[in-house]
C-alpha positions as CSV (number, residue, x, y, z in Angstrom):
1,X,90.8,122.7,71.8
2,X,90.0,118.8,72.4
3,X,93.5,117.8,71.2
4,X,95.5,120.8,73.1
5,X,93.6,119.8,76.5
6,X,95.1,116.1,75.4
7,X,98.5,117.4,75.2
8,X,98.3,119.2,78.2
9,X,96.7,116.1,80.2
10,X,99.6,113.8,79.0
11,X,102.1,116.1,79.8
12,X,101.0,116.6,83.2
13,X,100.7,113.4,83.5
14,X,104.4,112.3,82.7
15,X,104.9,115.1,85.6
16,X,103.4,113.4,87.9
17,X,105.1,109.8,87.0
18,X,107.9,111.3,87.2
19,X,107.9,113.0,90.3
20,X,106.3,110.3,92.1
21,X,109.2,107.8,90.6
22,X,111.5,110.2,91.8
23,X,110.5,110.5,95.6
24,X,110.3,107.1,96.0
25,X,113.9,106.0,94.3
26,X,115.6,109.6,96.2
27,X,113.3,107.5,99.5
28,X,114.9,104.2,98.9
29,X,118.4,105.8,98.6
30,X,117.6,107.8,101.9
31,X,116.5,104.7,103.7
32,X,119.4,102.6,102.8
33,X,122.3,104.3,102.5
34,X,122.0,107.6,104.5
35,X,119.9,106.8,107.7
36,X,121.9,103.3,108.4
37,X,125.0,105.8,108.5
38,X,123.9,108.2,111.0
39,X,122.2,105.4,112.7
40,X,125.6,104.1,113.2
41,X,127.9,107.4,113.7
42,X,124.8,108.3,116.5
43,X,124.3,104.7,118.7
44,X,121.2,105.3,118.6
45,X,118.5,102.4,120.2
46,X,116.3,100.7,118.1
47,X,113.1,102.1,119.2
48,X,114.2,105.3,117.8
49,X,115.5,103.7,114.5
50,X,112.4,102.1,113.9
51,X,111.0,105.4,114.4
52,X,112.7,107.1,112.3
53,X,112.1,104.9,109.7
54,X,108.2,105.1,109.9
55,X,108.2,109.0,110.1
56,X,110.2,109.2,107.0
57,X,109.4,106.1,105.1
58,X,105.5,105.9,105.7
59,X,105.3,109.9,103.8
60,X,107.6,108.9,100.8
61,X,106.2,106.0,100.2
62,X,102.6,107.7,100.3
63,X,104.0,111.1,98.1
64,X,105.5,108.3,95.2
65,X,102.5,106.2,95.3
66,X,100.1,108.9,94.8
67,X,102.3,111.0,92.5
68,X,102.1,107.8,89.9
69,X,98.5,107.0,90.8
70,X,97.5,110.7,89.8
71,X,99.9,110.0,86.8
72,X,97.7,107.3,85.5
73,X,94.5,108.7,86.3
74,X,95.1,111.9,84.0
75,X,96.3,109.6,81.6
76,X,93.5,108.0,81.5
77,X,91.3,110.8,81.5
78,X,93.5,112.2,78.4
79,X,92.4,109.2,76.5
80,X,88.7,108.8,77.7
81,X,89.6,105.9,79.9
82,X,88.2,106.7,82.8
């Protein structure tokens, strides 16, 4: 039972990695190729671009970081780490 609980902590663990590598490269794509283009196509001011880029760059970032934090943190519990 020890070692299926083991298998099932490290592959929830590559879960979360993954996901949490995910949201933030599909965030970095967002915030530097699809915002600057509607941005542009819009006129928007700059108060409202820096905006923008707060409300949707300050949740990515958080839902990536803690999506591989979590990652590690079950690996480490699969191993006894921690």
């Amino acid at each position: 039972m020890f070692a299926l609980g083991v298998i099932i902590a490290i592959g929830s663990a590559i879960a979360f990695a993954i996901l949490g590598a995910l949201t933030l490269w599909g965030g970095w794509i967002t915030l530097s190729r699809e915002l600057p283009i509607h941005f542009v196509s819009a006129g928007v001011s700059s108060g409202t671009r820096i905006g923008t880029l707060v409300m949707v760059g300050a949740p990515l970032l958080v839902t990536g970081v803690f999506g591989l934090l979590a990652g590690w943190r079950i690996l480490m519990v699969a191993f006894g780490l921690g």
